[in-house]
N, C-alpha and C positions, 0 to 999 in steps of 0.2 A: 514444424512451426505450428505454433495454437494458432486452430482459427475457430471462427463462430458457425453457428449453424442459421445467427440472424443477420439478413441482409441489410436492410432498412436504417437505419442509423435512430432515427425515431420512434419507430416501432420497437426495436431492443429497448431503449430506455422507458418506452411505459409500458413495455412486457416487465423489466425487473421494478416500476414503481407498481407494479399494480395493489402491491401488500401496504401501500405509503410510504415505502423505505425509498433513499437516498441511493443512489448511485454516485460514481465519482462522476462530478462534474466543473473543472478548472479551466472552459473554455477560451479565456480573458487570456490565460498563461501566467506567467509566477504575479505582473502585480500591472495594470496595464494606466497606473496613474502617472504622473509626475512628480517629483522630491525635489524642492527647493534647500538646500543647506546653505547654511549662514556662512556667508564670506565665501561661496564657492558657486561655480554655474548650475546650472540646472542640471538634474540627475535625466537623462535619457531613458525611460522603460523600455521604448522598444528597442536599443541596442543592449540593454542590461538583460532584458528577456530574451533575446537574441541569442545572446550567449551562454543563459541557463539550457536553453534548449540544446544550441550544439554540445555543451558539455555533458547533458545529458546522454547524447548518444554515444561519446566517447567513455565517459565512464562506465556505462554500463557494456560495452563491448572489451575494453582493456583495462577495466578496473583503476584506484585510483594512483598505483605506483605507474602504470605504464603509458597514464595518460600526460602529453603536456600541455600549458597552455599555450605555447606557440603555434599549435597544432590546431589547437579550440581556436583561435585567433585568426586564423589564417581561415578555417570556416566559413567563421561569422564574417566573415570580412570587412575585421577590424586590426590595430595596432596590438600588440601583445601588452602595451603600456594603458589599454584601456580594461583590460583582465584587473588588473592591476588599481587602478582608477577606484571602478566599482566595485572591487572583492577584496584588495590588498593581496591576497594569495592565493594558490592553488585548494589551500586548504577550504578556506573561507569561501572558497567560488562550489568546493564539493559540498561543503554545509547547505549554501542557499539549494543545490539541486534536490537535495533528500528534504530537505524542511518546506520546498515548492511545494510537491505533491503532497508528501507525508503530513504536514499540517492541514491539507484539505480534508485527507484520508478520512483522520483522527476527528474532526470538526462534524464530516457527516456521520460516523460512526457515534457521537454522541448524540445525534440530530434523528438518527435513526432508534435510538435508545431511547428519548425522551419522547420520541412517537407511539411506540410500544408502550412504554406505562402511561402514558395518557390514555392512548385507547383502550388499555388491558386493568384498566383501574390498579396501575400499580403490582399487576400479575399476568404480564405476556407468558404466553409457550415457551418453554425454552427453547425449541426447534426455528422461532420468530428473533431469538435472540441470536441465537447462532448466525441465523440467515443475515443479519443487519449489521453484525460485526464483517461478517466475509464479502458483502457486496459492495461497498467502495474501491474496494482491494481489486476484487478477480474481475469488476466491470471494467478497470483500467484496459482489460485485453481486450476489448473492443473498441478503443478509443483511437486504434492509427497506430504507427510507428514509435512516437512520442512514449503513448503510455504504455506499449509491452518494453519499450526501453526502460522506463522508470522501474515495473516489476521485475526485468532482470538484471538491475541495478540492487533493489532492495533484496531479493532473494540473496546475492553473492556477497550482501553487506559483513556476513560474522565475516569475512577471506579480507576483509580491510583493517588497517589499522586498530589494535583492540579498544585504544586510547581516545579515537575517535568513533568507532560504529558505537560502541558501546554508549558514549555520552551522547550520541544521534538518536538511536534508539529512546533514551531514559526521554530526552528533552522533547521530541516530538511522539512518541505513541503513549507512553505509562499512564499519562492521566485519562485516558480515555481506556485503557485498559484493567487500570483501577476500578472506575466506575462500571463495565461487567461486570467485573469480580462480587463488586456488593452486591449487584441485581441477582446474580446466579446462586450467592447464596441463601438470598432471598426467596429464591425460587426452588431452591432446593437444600429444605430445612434437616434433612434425613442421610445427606452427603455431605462429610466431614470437610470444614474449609480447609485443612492442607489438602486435599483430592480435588477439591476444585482447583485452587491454585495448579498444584502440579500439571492437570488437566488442561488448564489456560496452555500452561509452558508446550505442555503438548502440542494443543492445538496451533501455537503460533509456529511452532517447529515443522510440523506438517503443511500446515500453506508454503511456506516456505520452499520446501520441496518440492511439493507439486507445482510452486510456479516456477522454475529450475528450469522448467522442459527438457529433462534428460532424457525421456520417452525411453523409462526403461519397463514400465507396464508392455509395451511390444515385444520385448524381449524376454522375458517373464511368462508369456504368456505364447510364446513362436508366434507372433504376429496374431494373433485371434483378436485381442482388443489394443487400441490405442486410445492416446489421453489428446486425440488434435483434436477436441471438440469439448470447449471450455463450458458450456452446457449442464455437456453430462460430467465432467468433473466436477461443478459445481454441488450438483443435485446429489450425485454419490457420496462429495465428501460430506455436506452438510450432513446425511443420511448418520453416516460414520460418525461424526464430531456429537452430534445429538445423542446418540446414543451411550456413546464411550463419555462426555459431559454427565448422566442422566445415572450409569451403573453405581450400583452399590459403592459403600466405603473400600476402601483395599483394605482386610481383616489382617489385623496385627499392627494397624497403624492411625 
């Protein structure tokens, strides 16, 4: 299991703000107002967030063929008719869990990009950009149970339906993923933008893995180093990502 090397709850978050950058921060939970609809009672938050959260745990431990909502229901300790109510369906209940966090994700990832070229007059480090893309994401694992649930939800997302991860993906990350794209080649006039691209694809493929927890670095390695310390994963991959981002064109292409 990742764990941290930081204790303090407080102390981690303005250990990763110290740059100005954004960490993930959705304490409130998916939306903690009220919704009045017309001709209908009042929308309940906190049984509606109730629910995202158990479903969260379910999804991300049995994925979304294996999960039901009788099951989420019986959790929350609610009617299986109220799943229903607020979501219409299984599916639509899986949408709101990835679009919860995932649209915080994506919101400070742009929040943290618009930091950098303010401060950087329109020319951050690319290692400050790396860093700002990846810290929303990998801070999740210090958030409790909730948020390594969500990361190993998102990790096992391509294992879902193609018809939906794939339109999950497009609707909640590409515009914020977009807007890297033009920063980095902005920043890197001398690297051809199919290499950047490709590189992005890289890059997203790789967190991805790494947030898996297969802890096959242990293995790999006869036990000499592990990845339980989300820390030094961070620091290394970024180490990694900045550089393989930064390499020459691929020649011949």
């Amino acid at each position: 299991m990742l764990k941290s090397s930081w204790v303090d709850k407080e102390g981690r978050k303005a250990s990763l703000r110290s740059d100005g950058l954004a960490v993930y921060d959705n304490e409130g939970g998916a939306d903690a107002s009220s919704e009045k609809r017309p001709g209908r009672p009042t929308v309940n938050r906190d049984i509606r967030n109730q629910i995202i959260d158990i479903a969260e745990m379910y999804f991300a431990e049995r994925g979304y063929a294996l999960t039901s909502t009788r099951e989420i229901a019986a959790q929350a300790g609610v009617r299986q008719s109220m799943i229903s109510y607020y979501f219409k369906s299984k599916r639509s209940l899986f949408e709101a869990v990835i679009k919860n966090r995932g649209q915080a994700i994506s919101v400070q990832r742009m929040r943290n990009l618009e930091t950098l070229l303010k401060k950087y007059d329109g020319q951050p480090p690319v290692a400050n950009v790396i860093r700002a893309y990846l810290l929303p994401l990998f801070s999740l694992l210090h958030s409790g149970p909730r948020g390594i649930a969500f990361v190993r939800l998102l990790a096992r997302l391509h294992n879902e339906p193609e018809e939906l991860s794939f339109r999950l993906r497009r609707e909640v990350y590409d515009d914020s993923v977009k807007h890297y794209l033009d920063v980095l080649e902005i920043l890197l006039p001398n690297v051809s933008p199919a290499d950047i691209h490709w590189r992005m694809m890289f890059l997203i493929g790789i967190c991805l893995y790494a947030l898996s927890g297969l802890g096959r670095l242990e293995d790999l390695s006869d036990g000499r180093y592990t990845d339980d310390n989300i820390d030094e994963m961070v620091a290394r991959l970024s180490t990694f990502l900045v550089h393989g981002m930064q390499a020459p064109s691929t020649p011949g292409w």
